[in-house]
C-alpha positions in Angstrom: 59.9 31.8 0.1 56.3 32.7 -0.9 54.1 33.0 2.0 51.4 35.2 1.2 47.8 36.4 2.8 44.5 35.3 1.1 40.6 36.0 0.9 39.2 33.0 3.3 36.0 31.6 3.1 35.3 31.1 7.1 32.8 30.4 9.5 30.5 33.2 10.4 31.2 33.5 13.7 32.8 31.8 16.6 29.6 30.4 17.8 29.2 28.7 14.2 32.9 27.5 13.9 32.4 25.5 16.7 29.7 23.9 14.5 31.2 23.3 11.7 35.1 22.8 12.3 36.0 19.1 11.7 38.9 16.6 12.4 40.8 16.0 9.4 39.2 13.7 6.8 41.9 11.0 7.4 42.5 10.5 10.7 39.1 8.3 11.2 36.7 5.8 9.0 34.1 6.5 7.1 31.6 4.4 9.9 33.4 6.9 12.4 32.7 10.1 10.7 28.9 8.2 10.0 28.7 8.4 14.0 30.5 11.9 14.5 28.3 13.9 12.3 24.8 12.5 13.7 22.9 15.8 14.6 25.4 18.2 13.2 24.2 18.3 9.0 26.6 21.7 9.3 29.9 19.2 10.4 32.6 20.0 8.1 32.9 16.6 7.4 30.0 16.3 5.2 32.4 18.4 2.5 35.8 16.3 3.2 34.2 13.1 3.7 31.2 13.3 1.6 30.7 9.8 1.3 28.6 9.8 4.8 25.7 11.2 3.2 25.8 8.6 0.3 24.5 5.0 0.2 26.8 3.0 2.6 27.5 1.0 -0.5 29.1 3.3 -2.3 32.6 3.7 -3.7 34.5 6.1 -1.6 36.3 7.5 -4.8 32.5 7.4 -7.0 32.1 10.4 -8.7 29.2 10.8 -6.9 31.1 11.6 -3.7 33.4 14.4 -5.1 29.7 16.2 -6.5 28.5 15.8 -2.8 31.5 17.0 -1.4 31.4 20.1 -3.8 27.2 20.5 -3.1 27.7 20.4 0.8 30.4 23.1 0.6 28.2 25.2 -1.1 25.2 24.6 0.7 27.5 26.0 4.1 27.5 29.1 1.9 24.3 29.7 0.7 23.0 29.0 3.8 25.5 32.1 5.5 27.9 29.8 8.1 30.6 30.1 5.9 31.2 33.8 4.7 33.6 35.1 2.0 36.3 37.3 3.8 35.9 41.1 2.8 40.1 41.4 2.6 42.9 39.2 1.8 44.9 38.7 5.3 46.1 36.6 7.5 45.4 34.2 10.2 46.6 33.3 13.6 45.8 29.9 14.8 46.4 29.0 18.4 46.0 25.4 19.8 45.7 24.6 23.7 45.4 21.1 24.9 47.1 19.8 28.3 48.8 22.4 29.3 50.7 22.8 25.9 49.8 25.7 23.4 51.0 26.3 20.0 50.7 29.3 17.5 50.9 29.0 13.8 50.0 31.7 10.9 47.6 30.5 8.5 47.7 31.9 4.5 49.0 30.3 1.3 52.1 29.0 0.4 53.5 28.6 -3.2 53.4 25.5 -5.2 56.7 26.5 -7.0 58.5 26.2 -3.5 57.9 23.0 -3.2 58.5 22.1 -6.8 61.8 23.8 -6.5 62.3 21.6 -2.6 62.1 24.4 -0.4 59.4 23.0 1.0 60.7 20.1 2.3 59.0 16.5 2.6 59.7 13.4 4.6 57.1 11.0 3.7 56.1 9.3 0.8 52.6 9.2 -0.2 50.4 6.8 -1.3 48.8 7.0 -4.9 45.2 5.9 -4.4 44.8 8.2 -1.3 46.6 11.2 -3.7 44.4 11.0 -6.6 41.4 11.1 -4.0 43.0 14.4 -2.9 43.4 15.6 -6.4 39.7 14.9 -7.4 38.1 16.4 -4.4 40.6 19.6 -4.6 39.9 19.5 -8.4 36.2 19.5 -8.2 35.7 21.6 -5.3 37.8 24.6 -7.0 39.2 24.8 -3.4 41.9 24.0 -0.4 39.7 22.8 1.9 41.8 21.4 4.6 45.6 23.4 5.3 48.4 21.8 5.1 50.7 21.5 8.3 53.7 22.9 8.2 57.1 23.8 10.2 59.5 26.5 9.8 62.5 27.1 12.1 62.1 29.5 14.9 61.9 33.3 14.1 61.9 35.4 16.9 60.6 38.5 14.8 57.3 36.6 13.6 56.9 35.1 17.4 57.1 39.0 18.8 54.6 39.9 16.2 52.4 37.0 16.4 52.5 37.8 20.2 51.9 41.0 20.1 49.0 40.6 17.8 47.0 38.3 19.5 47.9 40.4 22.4 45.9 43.4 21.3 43.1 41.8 19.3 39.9 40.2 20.2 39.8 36.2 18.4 37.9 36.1 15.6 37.3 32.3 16.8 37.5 31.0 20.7 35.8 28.0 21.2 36.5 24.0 22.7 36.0 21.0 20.8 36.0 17.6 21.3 38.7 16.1 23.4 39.5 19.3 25.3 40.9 21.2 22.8 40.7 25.1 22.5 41.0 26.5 19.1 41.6 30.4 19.1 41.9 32.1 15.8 42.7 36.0 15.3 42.2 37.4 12.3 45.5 39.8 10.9 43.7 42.4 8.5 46.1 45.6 8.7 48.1 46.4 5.9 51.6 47.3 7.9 51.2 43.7 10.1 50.9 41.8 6.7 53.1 43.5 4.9 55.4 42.4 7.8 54.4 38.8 8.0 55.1 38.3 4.0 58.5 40.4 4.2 59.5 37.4 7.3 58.4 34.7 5.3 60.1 36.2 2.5 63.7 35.6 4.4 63.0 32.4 5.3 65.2 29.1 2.8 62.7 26.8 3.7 59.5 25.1 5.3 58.6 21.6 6.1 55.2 19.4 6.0 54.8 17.9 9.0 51.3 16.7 8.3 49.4 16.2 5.1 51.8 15.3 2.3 48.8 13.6 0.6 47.2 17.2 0.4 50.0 19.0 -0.4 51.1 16.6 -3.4 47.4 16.7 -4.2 47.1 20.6 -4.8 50.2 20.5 -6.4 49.5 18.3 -9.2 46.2 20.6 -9.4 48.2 23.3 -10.1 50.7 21.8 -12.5 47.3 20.2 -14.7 45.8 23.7 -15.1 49.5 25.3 -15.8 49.5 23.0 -18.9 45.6 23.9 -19.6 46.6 27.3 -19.6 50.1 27.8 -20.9 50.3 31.5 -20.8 48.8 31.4 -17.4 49.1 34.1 -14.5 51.9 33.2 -11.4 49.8 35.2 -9.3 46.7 32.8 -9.9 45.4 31.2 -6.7 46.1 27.4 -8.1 49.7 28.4 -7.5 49.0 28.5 -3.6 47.7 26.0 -1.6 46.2 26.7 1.8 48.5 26.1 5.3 49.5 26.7 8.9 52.9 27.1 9.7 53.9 26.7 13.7 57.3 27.2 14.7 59.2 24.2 15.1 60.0 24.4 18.9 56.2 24.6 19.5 55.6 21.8 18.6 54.7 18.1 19.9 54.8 14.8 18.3 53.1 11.6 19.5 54.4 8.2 19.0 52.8 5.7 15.9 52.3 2.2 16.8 52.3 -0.9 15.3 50.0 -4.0 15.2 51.2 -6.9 13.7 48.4 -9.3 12.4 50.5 -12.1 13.0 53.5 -13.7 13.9 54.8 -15.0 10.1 54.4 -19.0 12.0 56.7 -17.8 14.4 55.1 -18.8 18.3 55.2 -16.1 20.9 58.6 -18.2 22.8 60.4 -18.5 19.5 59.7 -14.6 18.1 60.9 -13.3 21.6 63.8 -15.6 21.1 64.9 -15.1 18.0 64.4 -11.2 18.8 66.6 -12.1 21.6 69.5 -11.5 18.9 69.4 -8.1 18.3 67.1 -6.7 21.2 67.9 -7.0 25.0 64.3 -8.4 26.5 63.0 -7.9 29.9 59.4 -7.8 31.0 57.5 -4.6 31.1 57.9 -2.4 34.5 54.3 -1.9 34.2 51.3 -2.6 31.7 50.6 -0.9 29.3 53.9 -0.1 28.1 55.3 3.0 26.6 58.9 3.4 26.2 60.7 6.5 27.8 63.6 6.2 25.6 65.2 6.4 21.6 65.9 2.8 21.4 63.6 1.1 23.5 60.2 -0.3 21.9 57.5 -1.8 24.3 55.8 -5.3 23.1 52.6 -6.8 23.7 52.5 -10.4 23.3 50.6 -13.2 24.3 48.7 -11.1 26.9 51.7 -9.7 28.3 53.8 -6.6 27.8 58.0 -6.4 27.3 60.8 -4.2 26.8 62.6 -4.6 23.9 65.8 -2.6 24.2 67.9 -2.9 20.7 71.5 -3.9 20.8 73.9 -0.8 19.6 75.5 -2.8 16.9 72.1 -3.1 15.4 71.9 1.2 14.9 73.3 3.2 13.2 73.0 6.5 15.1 75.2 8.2 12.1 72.4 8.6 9.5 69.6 10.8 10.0 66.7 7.9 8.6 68.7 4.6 9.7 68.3 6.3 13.6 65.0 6.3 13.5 63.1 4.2 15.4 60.5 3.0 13.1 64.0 2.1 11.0 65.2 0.3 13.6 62.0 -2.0 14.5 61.1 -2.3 11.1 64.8 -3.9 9.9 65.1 -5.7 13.0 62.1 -7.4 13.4 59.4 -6.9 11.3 61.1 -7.7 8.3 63.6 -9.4 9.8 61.5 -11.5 11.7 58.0 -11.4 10.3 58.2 -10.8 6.7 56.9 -7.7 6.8 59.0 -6.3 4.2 57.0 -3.0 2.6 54.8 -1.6 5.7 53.5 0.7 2.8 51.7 -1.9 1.1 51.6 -5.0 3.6 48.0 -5.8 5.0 49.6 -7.5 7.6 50.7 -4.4 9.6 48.5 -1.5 11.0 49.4 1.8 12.3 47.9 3.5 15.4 48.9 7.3 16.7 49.3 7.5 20.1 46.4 9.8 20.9 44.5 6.3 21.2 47.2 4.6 24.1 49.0 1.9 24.5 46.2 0.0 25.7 44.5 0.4 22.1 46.9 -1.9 20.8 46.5 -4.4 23.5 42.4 -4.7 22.8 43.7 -5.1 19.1 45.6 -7.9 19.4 43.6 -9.4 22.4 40.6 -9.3 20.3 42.3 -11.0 17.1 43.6 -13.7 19.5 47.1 -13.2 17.7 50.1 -11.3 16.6 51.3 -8.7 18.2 51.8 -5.1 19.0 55.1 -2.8 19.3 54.8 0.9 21.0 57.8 3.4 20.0 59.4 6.1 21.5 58.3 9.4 19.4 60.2 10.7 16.6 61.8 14.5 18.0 61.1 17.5 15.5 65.4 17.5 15.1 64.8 14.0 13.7 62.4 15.5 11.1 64.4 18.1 10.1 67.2 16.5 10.1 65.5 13.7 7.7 64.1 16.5 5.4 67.1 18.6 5.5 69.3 15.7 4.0 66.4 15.5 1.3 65.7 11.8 3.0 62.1 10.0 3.6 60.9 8.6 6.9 59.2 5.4 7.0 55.5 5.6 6.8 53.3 6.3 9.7 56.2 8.2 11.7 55.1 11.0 12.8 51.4 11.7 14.8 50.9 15.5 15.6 48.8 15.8 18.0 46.6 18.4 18.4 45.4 18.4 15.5 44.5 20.8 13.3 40.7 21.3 12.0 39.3 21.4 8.8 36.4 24.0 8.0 37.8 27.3 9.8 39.8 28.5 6.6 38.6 27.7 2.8 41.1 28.8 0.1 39.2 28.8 -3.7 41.3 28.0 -6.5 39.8 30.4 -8.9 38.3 34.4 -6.7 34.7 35.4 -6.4 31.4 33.3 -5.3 31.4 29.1 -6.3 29.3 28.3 -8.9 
């Protein structure tokens, strides 16, 4: 496994991360990220959602937007927030929200590894929202948002990662919005990265647990300018693409609801009985409902919130993907039921991570004045490695990490030196 240290382009200083870090590009609208940047021009997402400083008119995937994208990014540069690291090293990124606290090392994993599947994948990806990727990675020269990934616990990289940030001053420290602390310490010596690759080195595999789209996206990147340049160099920095990787016991999934739009002619009385077949029903033991348990799904219907508890002949708790819960609801019910048949592709259906609440879903459907909404129990990080592990996919939408990681502390340029 190629894990290996790299020359960031970063913030300046704490006091200017905290300026310019960013949620990810895809985790809100473009009208959202219109209202989050309003008196921050240095928001990191005026270089992954370039589009906000564009006519509102325009097309999202214009050329335009990817020359705006690449302007804005160097702009942050010429202007000194973002600085060109003197060394190539590592990173340690530490999250804190709630009480919970997670550690990941940040550098550049190898394209071949997941070409060759050991790093593993358990979501599909969509193609418009991949060639988007592409394009911006493309035109930018440049990772700009890491890739989440998992590996399976390693008590020698948690002692030195300890240790580490134990004895160093962060490089970053600062809070952002919704409560979250982001400390970063910067791992320069020779000896501790020599260390970190050599661990990396031993490991048979890692797994995305957030951003296929950009992963698949730098990938293909690569593979275009491998056939641009057949007798290119493996070393090259197109052969890496930027990430985190947390250990897998760190970390914390939320659950991904459904809204339904509405009920396929079905009325409220005749969904719940027909769903009567393969769930057990029973009204909500409060309101709004989130379920405790693998299994159980909460429902929001008709201004009211139930348990929907599915029958054990309708699981089979054997297979790894068929276990799931979005599996289980989705042959059960939504398909079954309301002709949702591909959630990829069906307008019908929308997906909301559980950072937003139950109650989220309930104002959706409330304010439609239809359909209906289903909360699910969240998927365990054995369940994703299990899924990836049998080389299996997960429905979309299963997985919400939460917190999450922002874009604008690390840059990773395809090609060394200044941008053009």
């Amino acid at each position: 496994m190629r894990f290996r240290p790299f020359r960031a382009i970063r913030p300046r200083d704490s006091e200017v991360a905290a300026r310019v870090a960013a949620l990810p590009y895809d985790v809100m609208t473009t009208a959202e990220a219109r209202q989050m940047v309003v008196g921050n021009p240095d928001s990191f997402l005026h270089v992954d959602k370039a589009e906000i400083d564009l006519d509102p008119a325009i097309n999202p995937y214009d050329d335009a937007v990817y020359a705006q994208a690449r302007a804005n990014l160097a702009g942050l540069i010429d202007r000194g927030l973002l600085v060109h690291d003197p060394d190539r090293c590592y990173f340690l990124y530490r999250l804190t929200a709630d009480g919970h606290s997670q550690t990941g090392v940040v550098g550049c994993a190898g394209v071949d590894d997941y070409l060759d599947g050991a790093i593993k994948k358990h979501e599909l990806t969509r193609a418009d929202k991949e060639e988007d990727r592409v394009r911006h990675v493309d035109t930018l020269d440049a990772n700009t948002g890491p890739i989440f990934l998992a590996m399976k616990p390693l008590a020698a990289l948690d002692r030195l990662v300890a240790d580490w940030s134990a004895l160093h001053p962060p490089l970053f420290d600062f809070e952002a919005a919704g409560g979250v602390r982001h400390t970063v310490y910067r791992v320069h010596d020779p000896a501790a990265v020599d260390q970190i690759e050599a661990l990396f080195g031993s490991l048979d595999a890692l797994y995305i647990a957030d951003g296929h789209h950009r992963c698949a996206s730098a990938v293909r990147v690569a593979k275009a300018r491998r056939e641009a340049q057949p007798d290119f160099d493996p070393e090259a920095e197109f052969n890496f693409f930027l990430a985190v990787v947390f250990p897998a016991d760190q970390l914390r999934i939320m659950d991904y609801n459904r809204v339904v739009a509405d009920l396929n002619g079905l009325t409220p009385h005749h969904l719940l009985r027909d769903a009567a077949e393969r769930f057990a029903i029973e009204p909500a033991p409060h309101s709004p409902y989130r379920p405790s348990r693998k299994h159980d799904f909460g429902c929001y219907l008709d201004g009211t919130w139930y348990v929907l508890r599915a029958r054990p002949e309708f699981v089979d708790d054997d297979d790894p993907v068929d276990s799931l819960d979005a599996v289980v609801l989705q042959d059960n019910l939504l398909s079954y039921l309301l002709g949702i048949d591909d959630p990829r592709t069906d307008h019908r259906i929308d997906f909301v991570g559980g950072i937003r609440g139950p109650g989220e879903l309930a104002r959706r459907v409330d304010a439609a004045g239809q359909g209906a909404a289903f909360t699910l129990y969240p998927v365990s990080m054995a369940d994703l490695l299990a899924v990836a592990d049998a080389g299996e996919i997960m429905p979309p939408k299963s997985t919400w990490f939460e917190p999450k990681l922002l874009s604008g502390l690390f840059v990773h340029e395809l090609r060394p030196g200044p941008m053009a």
